[in-house]
N, C-alpha and C positions, 0 to 999 in steps of 0.2 A: 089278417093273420088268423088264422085256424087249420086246427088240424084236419089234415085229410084221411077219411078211414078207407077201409077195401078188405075184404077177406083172398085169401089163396087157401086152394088146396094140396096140398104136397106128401105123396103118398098117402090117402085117405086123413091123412090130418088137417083138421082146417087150423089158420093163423089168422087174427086181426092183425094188421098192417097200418100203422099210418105213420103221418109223414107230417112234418112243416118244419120252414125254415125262417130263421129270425135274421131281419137285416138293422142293422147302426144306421139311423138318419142320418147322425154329424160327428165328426171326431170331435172327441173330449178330452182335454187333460185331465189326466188321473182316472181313464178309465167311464166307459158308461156302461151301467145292468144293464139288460135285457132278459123280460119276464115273457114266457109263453101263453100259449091260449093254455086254459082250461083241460084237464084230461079227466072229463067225468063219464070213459066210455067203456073201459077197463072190467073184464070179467069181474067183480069178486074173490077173490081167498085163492087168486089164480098167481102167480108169479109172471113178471114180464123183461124182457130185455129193451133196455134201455141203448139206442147207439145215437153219438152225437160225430157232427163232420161227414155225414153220408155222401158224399161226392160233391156236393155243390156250395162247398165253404172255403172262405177265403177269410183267414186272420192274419191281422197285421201285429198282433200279437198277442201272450199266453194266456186264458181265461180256463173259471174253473164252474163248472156245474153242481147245481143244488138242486135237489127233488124238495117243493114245496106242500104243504097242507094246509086244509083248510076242512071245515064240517058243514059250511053253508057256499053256495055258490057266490054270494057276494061278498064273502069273511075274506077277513085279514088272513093272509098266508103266512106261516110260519115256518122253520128249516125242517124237514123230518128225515134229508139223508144230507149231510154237509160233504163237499166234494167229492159225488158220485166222480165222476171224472177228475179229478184232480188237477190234471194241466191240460185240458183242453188245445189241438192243436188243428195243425192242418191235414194231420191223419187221422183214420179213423178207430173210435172208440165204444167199447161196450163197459155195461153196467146190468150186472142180473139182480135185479130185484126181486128179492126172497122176502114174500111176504109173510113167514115163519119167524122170521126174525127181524124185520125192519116193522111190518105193520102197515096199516091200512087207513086208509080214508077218502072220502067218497069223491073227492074234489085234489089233486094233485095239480100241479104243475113245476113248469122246467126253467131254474134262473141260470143265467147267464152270468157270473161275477166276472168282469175283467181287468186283467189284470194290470192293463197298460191302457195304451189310447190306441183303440180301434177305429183304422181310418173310415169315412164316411163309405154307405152302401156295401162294406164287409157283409159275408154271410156267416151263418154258422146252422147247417143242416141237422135235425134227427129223427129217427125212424123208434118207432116202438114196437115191438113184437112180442104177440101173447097167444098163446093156443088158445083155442076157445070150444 
């Protein structure tokens, strides 16, 4: 599990691009998290859009997304946007992360709360996009 990056170009603007998707080993009763890699690749004081369910997600059911922080790569993570996504489904969703207003830190990642019991090998895809 890590993120995969790649720049585009699109009309003279460039984008960082990347990608990963998190899969459920086992169904759970009452639901199992799913915590992402690391996102320590992110311009600085730059804004990014956040999209979860990019085409290759399969939920057995409703689950909601958390933007995590941390100041050290091996530190304890903490909430810093609670239900960017709110109900997470089998469509797709964005999140514009206004670092004017939510804030910053050098170490992010993507939790998965869910809501139910997601059956085994469920996906759940997202893409990050940020000008650069």
């Amino acid at each position: 599990m890590a993120w995969k990056k790649y720049t585009i170009d699109r009309n003279g603007v460039k984008w960082l691009i990347a990608t990963e998707t998190l899969t459920w080993s086992s169904s759970a009763a009452g639901g199992q998290d799913l915590t992402g890699s690391a996102i320590d690749f992110l311009v600085p004081g730059k804004d990014f859009i956040l999209m979860s369910n990019t085409g290759a997600t399969s939920l057995s059911s409703d689950a909601d997304i958390d933007i995590k922080c941390t100041y050290t790569s091996s530190g304890t993570y903490s909430v810093l946007v609670s239900d960017a996504e709110a109900t997470a489904t089998n469509a797709v969703h964005t999140y514009f992360y206004d670092v004017s207003a939510v804030g910053e830190a050098p170490y992010l990642r993507v939790f998965v709360d869910s809501a139910g019991v997601q059956k085994k090998k469920d996906t759940i895809a997202f893409a990050i996009m940020q000008k650069v």
